[in-house]
C-alpha positions as CSV (number, residue, x, y, z in Angstrom):
1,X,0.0,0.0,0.0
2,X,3.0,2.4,1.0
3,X,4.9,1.8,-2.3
4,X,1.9,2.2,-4.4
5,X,1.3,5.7,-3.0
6,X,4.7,6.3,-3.4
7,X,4.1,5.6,-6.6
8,X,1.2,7.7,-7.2
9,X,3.3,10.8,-5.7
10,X,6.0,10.6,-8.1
11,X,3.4,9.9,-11.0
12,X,1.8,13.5,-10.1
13,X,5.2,14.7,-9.0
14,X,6.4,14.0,-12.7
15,X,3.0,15.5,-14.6
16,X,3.5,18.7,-12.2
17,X,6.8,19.0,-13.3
18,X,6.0,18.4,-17.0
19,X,3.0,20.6,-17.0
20,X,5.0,23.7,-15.7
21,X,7.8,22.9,-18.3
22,X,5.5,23.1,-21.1
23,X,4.0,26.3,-19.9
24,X,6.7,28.5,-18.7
25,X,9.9,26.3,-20.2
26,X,11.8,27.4,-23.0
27,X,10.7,28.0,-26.6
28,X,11.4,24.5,-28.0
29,X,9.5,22.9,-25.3
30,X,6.8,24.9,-24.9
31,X,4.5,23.8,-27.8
32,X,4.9,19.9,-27.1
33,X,1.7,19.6,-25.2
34,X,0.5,16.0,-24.2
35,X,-2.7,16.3,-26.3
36,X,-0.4,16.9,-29.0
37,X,2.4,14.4,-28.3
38,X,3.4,13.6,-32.2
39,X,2.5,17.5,-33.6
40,X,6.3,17.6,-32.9
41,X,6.5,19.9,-35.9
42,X,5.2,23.0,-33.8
43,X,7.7,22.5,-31.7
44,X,10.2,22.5,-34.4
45,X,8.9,25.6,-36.0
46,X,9.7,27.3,-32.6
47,X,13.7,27.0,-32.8
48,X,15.6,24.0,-32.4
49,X,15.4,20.0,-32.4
50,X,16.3,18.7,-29.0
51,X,18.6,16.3,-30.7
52,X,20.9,19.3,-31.3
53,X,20.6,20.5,-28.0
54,X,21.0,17.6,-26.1
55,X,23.7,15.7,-28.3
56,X,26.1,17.6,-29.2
57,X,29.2,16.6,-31.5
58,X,32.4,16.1,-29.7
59,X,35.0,19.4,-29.4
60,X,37.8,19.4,-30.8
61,X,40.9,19.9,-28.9
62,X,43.1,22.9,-28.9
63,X,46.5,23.1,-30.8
64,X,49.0,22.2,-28.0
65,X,46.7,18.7,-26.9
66,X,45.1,21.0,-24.7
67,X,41.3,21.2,-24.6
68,X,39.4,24.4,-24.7
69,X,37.7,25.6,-21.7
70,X,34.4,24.5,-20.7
71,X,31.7,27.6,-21.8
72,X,30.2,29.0,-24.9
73,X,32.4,29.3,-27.9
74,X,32.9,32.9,-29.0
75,X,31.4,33.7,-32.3
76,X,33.7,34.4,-34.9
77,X,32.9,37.4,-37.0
78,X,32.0,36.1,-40.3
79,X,33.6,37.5,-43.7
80,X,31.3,39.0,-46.0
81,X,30.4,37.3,-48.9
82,X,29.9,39.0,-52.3
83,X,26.7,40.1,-53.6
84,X,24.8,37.5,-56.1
85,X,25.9,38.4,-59.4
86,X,22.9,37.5,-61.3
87,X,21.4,40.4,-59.8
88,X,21.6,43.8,-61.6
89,X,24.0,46.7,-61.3
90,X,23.2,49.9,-61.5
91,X,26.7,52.0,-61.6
92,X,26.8,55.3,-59.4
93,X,29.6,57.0,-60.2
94,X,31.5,59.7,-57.9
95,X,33.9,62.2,-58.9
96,X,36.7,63.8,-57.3
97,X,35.6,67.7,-57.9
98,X,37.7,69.3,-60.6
99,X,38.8,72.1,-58.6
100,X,40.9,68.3,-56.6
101,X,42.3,67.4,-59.7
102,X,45.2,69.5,-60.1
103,X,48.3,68.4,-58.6
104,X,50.4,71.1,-56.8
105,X,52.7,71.3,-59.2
106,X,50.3,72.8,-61.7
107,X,49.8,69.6,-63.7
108,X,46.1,68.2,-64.0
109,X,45.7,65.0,-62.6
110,X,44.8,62.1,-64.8
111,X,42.5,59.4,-63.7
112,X,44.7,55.7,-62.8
113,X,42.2,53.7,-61.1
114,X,38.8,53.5,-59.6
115,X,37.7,52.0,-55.8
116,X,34.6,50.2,-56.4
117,X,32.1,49.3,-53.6
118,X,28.8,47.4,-53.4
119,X,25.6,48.1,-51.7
120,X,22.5,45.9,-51.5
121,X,19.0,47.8,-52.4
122,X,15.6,47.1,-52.6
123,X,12.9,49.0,-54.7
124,X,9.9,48.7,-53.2
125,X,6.8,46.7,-54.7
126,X,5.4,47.9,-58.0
127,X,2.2,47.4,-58.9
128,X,1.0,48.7,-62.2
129,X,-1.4,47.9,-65.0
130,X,-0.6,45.9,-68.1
131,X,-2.8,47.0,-70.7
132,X,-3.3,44.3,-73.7
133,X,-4.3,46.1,-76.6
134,X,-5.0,43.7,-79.6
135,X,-5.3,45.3,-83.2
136,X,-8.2,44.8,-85.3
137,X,-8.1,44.9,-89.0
138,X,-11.0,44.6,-91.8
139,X,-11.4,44.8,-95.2
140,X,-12.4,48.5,-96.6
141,X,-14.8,46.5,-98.7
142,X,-16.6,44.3,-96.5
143,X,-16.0,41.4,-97.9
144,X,-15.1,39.5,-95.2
145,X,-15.9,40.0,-91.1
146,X,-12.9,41.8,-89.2
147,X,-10.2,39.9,-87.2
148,X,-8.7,40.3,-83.9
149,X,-5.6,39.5,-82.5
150,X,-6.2,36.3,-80.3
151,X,-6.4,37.2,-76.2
152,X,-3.0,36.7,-74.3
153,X,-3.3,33.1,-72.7
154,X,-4.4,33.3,-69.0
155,X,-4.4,31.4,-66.1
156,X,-7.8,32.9,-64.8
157,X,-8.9,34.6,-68.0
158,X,-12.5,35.9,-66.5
159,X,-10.3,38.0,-64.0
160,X,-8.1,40.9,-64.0
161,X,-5.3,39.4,-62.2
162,X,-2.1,38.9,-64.2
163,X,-0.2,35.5,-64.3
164,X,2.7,37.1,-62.1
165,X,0.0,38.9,-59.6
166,X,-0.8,35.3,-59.4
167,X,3.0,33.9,-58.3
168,X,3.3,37.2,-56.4
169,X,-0.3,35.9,-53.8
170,X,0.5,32.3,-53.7
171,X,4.2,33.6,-53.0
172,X,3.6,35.9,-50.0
173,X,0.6,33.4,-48.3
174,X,2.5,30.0,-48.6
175,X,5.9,31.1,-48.8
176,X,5.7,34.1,-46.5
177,X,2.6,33.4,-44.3
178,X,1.3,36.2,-44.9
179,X,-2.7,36.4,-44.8
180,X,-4.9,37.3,-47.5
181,X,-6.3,40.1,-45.3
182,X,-3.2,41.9,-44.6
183,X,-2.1,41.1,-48.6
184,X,-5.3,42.9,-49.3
185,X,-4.3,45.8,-46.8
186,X,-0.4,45.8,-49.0
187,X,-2.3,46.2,-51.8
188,X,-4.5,49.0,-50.1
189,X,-1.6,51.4,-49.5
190,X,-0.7,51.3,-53.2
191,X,-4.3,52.7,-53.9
192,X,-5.8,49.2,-55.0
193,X,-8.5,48.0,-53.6
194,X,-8.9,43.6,-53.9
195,X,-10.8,42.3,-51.1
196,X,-9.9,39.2,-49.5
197,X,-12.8,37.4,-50.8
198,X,-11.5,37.6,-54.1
199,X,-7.8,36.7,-53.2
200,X,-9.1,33.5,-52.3
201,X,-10.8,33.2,-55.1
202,X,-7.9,33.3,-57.4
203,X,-6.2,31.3,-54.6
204,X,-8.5,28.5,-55.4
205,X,-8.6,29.0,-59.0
206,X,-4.8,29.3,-59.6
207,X,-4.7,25.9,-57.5
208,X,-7.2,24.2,-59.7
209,X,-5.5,25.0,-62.8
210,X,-2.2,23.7,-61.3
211,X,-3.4,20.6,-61.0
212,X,-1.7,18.9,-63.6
213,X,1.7,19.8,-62.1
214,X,0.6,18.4,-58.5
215,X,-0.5,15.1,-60.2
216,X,3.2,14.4,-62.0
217,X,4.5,15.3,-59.2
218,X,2.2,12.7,-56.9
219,X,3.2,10.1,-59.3
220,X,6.8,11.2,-59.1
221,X,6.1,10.3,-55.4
222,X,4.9,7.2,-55.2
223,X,7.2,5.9,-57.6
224,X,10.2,6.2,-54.7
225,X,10.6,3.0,-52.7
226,X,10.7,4.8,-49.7
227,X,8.4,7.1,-48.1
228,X,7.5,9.5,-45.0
229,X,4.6,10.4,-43.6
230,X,3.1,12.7,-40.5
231,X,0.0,14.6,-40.3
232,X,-0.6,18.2,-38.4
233,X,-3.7,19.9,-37.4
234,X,-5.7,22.9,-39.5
235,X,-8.9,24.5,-38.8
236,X,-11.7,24.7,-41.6
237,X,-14.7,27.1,-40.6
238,X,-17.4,25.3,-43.2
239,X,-16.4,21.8,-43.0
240,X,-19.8,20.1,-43.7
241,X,-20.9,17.9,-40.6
242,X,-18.2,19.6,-38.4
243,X,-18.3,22.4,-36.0
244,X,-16.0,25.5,-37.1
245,X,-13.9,24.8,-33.9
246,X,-13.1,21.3,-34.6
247,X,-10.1,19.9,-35.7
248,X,-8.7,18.6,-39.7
249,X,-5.3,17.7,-40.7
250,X,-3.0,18.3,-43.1
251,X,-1.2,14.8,-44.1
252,X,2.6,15.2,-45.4
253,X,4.7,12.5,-47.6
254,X,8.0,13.2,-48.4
255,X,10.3,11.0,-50.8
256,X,12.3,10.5,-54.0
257,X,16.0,10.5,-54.6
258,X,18.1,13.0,-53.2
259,X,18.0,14.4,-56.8
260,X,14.6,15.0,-57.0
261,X,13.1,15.2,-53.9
262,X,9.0,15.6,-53.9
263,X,6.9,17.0,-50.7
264,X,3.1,16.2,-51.6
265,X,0.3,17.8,-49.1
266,X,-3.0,16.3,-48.7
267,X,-6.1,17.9,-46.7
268,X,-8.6,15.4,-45.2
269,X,-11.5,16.4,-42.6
270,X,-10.1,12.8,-40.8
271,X,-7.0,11.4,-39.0
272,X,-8.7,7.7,-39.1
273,X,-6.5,5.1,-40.8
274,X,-8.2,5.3,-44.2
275,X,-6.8,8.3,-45.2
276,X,-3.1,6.8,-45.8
277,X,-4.8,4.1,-47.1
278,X,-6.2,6.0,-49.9
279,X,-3.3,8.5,-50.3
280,X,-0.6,5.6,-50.7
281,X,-3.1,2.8,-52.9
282,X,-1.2,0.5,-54.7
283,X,2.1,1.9,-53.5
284,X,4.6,-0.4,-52.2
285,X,7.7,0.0,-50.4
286,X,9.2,1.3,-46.9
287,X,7.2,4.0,-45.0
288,X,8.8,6.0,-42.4
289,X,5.9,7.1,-39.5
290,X,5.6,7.7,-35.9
291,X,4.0,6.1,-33.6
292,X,0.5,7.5,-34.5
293,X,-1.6,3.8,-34.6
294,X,-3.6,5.0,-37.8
295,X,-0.9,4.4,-40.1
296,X,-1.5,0.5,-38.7
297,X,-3.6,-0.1,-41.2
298,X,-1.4,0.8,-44.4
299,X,0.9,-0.7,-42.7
300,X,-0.1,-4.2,-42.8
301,X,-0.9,-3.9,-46.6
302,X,1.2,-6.4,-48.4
303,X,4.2,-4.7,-50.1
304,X,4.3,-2.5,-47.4
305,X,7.5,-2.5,-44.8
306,X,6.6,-0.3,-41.7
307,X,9.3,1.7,-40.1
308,X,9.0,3.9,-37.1
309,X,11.4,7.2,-36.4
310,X,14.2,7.0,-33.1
311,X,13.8,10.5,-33.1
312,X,10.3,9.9,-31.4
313,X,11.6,7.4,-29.5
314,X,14.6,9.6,-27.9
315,X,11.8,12.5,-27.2
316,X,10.6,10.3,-24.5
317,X,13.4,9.5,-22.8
318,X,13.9,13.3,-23.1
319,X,10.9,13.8,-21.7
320,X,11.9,11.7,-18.4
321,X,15.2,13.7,-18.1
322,X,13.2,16.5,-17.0
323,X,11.4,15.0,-14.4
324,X,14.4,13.7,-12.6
325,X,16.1,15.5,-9.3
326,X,18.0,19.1,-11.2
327,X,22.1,17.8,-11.8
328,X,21.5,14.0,-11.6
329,X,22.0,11.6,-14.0
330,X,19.2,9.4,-14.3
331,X,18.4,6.0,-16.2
332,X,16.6,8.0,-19.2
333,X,20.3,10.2,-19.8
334,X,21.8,6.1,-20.5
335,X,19.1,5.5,-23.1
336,X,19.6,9.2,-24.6
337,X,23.4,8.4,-24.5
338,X,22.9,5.3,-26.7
339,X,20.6,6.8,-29.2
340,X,22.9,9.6,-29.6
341,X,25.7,7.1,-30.8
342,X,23.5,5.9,-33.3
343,X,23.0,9.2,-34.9
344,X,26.8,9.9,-34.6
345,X,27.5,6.7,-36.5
346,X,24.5,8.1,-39.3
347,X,26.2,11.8,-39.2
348,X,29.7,9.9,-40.5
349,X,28.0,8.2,-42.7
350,X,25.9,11.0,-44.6
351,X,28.2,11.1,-47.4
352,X,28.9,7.7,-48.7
353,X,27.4,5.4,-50.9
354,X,24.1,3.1,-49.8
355,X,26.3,0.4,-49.8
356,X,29.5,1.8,-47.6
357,X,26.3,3.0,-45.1
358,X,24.8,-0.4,-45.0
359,X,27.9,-2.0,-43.7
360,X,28.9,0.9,-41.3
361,X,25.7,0.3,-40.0
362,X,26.5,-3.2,-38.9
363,X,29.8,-2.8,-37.7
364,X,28.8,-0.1,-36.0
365,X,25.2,0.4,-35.1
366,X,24.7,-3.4,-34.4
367,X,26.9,-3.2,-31.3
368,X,25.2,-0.3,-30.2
369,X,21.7,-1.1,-30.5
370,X,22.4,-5.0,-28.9
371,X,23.6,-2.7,-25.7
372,X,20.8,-0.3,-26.0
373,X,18.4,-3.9,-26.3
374,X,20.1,-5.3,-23.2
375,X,19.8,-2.2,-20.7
376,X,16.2,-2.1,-22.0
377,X,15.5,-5.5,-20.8
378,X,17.2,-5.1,-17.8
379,X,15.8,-1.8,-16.8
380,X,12.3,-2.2,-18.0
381,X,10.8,-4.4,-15.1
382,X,12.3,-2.4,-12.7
383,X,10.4,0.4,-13.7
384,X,6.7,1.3,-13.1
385,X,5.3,1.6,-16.6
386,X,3.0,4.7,-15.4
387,X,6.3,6.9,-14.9
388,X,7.4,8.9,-17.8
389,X,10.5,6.3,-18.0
390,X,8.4,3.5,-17.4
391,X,6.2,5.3,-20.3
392,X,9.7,5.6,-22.4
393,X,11.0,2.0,-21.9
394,X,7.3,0.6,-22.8
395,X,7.6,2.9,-26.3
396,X,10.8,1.6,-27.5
397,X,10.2,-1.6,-26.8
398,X,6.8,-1.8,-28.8
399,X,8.2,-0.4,-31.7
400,X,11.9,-2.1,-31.3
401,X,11.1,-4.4,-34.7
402,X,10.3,-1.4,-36.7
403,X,13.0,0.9,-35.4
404,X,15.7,-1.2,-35.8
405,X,14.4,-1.8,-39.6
406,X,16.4,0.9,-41.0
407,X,19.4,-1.8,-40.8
408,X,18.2,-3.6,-43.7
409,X,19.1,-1.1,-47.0
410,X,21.7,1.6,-46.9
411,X,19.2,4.1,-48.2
412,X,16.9,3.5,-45.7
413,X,16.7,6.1,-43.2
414,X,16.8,6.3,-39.0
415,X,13.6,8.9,-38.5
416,X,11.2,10.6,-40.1
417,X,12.7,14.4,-39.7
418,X,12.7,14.9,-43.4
419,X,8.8,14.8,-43.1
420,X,8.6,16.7,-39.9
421,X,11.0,19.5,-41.7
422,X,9.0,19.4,-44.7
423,X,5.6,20.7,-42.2
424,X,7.7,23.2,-40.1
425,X,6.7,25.6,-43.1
426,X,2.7,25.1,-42.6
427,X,3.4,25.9,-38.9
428,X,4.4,28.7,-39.3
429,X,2.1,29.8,-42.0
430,X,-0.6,28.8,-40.2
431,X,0.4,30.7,-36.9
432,X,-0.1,33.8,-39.2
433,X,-3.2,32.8,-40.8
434,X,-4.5,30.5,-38.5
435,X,-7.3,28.8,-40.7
436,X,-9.1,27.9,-43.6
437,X,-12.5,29.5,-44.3
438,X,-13.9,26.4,-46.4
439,X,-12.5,22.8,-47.7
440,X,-12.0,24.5,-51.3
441,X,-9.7,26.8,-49.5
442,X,-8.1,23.9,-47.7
443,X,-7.7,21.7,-50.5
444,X,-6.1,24.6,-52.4
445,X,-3.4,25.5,-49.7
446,X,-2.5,21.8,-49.8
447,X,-1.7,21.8,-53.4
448,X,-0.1,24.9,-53.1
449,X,2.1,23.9,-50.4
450,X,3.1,20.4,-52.2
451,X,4.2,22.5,-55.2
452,X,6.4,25.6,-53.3
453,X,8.0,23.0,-51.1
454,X,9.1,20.9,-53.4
455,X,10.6,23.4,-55.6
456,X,12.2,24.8,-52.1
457,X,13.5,21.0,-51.8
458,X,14.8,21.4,-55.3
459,X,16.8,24.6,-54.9
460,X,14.6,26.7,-56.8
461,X,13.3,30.3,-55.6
462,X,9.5,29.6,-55.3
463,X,8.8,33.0,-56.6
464,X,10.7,32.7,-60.1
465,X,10.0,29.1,-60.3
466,X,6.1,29.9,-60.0
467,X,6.1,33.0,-62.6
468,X,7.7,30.6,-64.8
469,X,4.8,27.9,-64.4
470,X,2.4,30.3,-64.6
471,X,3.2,31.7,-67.5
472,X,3.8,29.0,-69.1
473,X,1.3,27.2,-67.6
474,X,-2.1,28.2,-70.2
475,X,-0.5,26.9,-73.5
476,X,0.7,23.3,-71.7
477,X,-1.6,20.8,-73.5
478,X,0.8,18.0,-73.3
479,X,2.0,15.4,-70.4
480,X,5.3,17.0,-71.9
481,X,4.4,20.5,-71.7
482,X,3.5,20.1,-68.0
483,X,6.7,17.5,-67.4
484,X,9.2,20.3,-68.6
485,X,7.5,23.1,-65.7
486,X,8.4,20.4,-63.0
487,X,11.1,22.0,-60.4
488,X,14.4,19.8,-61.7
489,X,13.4,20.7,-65.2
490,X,13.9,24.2,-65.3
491,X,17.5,25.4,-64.3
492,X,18.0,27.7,-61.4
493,X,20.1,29.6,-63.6
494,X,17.4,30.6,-65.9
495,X,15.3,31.4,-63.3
496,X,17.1,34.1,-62.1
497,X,17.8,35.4,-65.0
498,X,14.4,35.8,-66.2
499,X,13.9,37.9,-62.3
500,X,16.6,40.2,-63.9
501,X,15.1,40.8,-67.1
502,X,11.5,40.7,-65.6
């Protein structure tokens, strides 16, 4: 009776402790609430991974053997670089006043050099009108009814929005965060009034017509043998059969080669197990998750080889850390210990081939997870499984088969951050505008998203890459037309050159 009150006292001791943590702790802690567990991506939008903070890389030693004092390293004062050169230069040039030029001897000077400096600036947004005059012409007789110069191909050709207004909104809302109403208020101060109502309309419609593009780029997707996924929360005011505070998701897959890497967004009203179902039908492969039991289901499809993320695992051994006495080291600092050897091992290994990673992984991370296995079966029963370590040691070894999965295949990887990185830019978006008004709308920023982020993945500036699309994008008829708009088919290069010559 004694011991299972002592118990129950630590148990409330450690949700206490917790509980304050998450509400007055520091910014990367603060947003992992426990109703939102596995929404680590709002965490990670709010500064650092704890795997940086709590594993650090070894330091070097100081010339001499000697090892630098403990403390923070000083910041060295970086060089600056040059200015992009693609950009243009306007030349400013400054004289030395001719009444300087003559030397005291009497002789004028004559000019032997020149100093030249560079300064970055910034003209401010111009908005103007493009006025598309087409020529008629007719026969003086009559004899035949007059012609017109064909209209300029548009991606919304009922409106009065140009193709680049177009990559300018999608730009500053999905890119930027910016909200339509305060993108309406921008536009105000220039004199032109577009109310927000109608920025979401060409939202929607600019979304619908890329469609195409979204498609390849799906199919690009599921053509990768492996795959992440992880879902976040969004709000939709007018989702039919649910009130307007209730909660959707966003659901995020991530894959390709490291050549052509594809992030696909994908709204649903749901988080039941059907929805990755549906989003990854007929795909087979290895799909990197956490431990969210609604990807169970697509899991157990034949073809399909579930893996779950140590990065999930570590967070709750991180989270019993911080319920242990201030200075100790605890139990949960062995496990993090461990786990942090295992990403060393992957951070040596991040440059060679599939084939040099595979066997570094089992002469090294085979020795390491067999100790990691052993302390977890010694430690386990010896802690009570309602203690955030008890909670810890019960996680890993659930989901021991699937974590230890990434042994298998060099390319194979150890946690689902790419998919967690690939949300962090709808977290912050949507801290700025906060929700959707209706599922169109949702359905559109999901497209959206899929198509900026992947060209971010790509190296390409959203901005140019999208102008580019949409101009291009009203004459594509072809699989081919729309193929060549994809993000590693046009060449940064050209992007920027075509920002220069606007």
């Amino acid at each position: 009776m004694q011991a299972r009150l002592a118990q129950r006292v630590q148990e409330l001791f450690e949700q206490l402790v917790l509980s304050r943590r998450r509400q007055f702790g520091r910014s990367s802690e603060a947003h992992v609430g426990q109703a939102r567990l596995f929404d680590e991506a709002d965490a990670l939008a709010a500064g650092t991974t704890e795997l940086d903070e709590v594993v650090p890389l070894p330091a070097a030693p100081a010339r001499g053997g000697t090892e630098r004092p403990a403390g923070p390293r000083p910041s060295a004062r970086g060089k600056r670089g040059p200015l992009p050169s693609e950009l243009p230069r306007i030349d400013i040039v400054h004289e030395v006043p001719e009444s300087e030029r003559t030397c005291a001897c009497g002789t004028p000077m004559v000019q032997i050099g020149e100093e030249v400096s560079e300064q970055l600036d910034i003209v401010p947004m111009q908005v103007r009108v493009l006025r598309h005059i087409r020529k008629r012409y007719a026969c003086p007789g009559g004899e035949q009814a007059p012609v017109t110069a064909p209209v300029a191909p548009q991606v919304l050709p009922k409106s009065n929005a140009s193709n680049d207004l177009l990559a300018m909104l999608l730009t500053v809302k999905y890119v930027d965060g910016l909200p339509l109403a305060r993108f309406e208020h921008v536009l105000a101060r220039s004199g032109i009034t577009v109310p927000r109502q109608t920025l979401a309309r060409w939202v929607i419609g600019t979304a619908q017509a890329l469609q195409p593009i979204h498609n390849l780029l799906r199919d690009h997707l599921l053509s990768a043998p492996v795959l992440h996924m992880d879902e976040t929360t969004v709000q939709v005011l007018k989702e039919p059969g649910k009130a307007a505070s209730s909660t959707s998701y966003m659901w995020v897959q991530t894959g390709g080669p490291p050549d052509r890497p594809v992030v696909i967004y994908d709204y649903d009203a749901s988080r039941s197990g059907q929805v990755p179902q549906r989003l990854l039908e007929g795909w087979q492969g290895f799909l990197m998750t956490d431990g969210y039991e609604g990807y169970g289901a697509v899991a157990r499809t034949p073809g399909v080889e579930h893996m779950a993320c140590w990065a999930h695992a570590r967070r709750r051994f991180v989270e019993a850390v911080k319920v242990q006495p201030s200075g100790k080291r605890g139990r949960a600092d062995e496990a993090i210990a461990l786990i942090g050897q295992l990403y060393r091992i992957e951070r040596d290994l991040k440059d060679v081939t599939d084939a040099q990673r595979q066997a570094g992984r089992q002469a090294r991370s085979v020795p390491v997870l067999a100790e990691l296995r052993a302390w977890l079966d010694k430690t386990r029963p010896q802690v009570p499984p309602s203690l955030a370590l008890g909670k810890a040691l019960a996680y890993l070894d659930r989901y021991w088969d699937k974590l230890v999965r990434y042994l298998e295949r060099g390319d194979l990887p150890i946690d689902n951050n790419r998919c967690e990185g690939a949300i962090r830019p709808f977290v912050v978006g949507r801290k700025g505008w906060l929700f959707s008004d209706t599922p169109a709308g949702a359905h559109a920023s999901a497209l959206i998203y899929s198509l900026v982020e992947t060209a971010k993945a790509n190296g390409r500036e959203p901005y140019t890459w999208l102008r580019r699309v949409l101009r291009e994008l009203p004459t594509a008829k072809t699989v081919e037309d729309y193929e060549a708009l994809l993000p590693w088919n046009l060449h940064p290069q050209d992007l920027a050159m075509e920002t220069v010559g606007a």
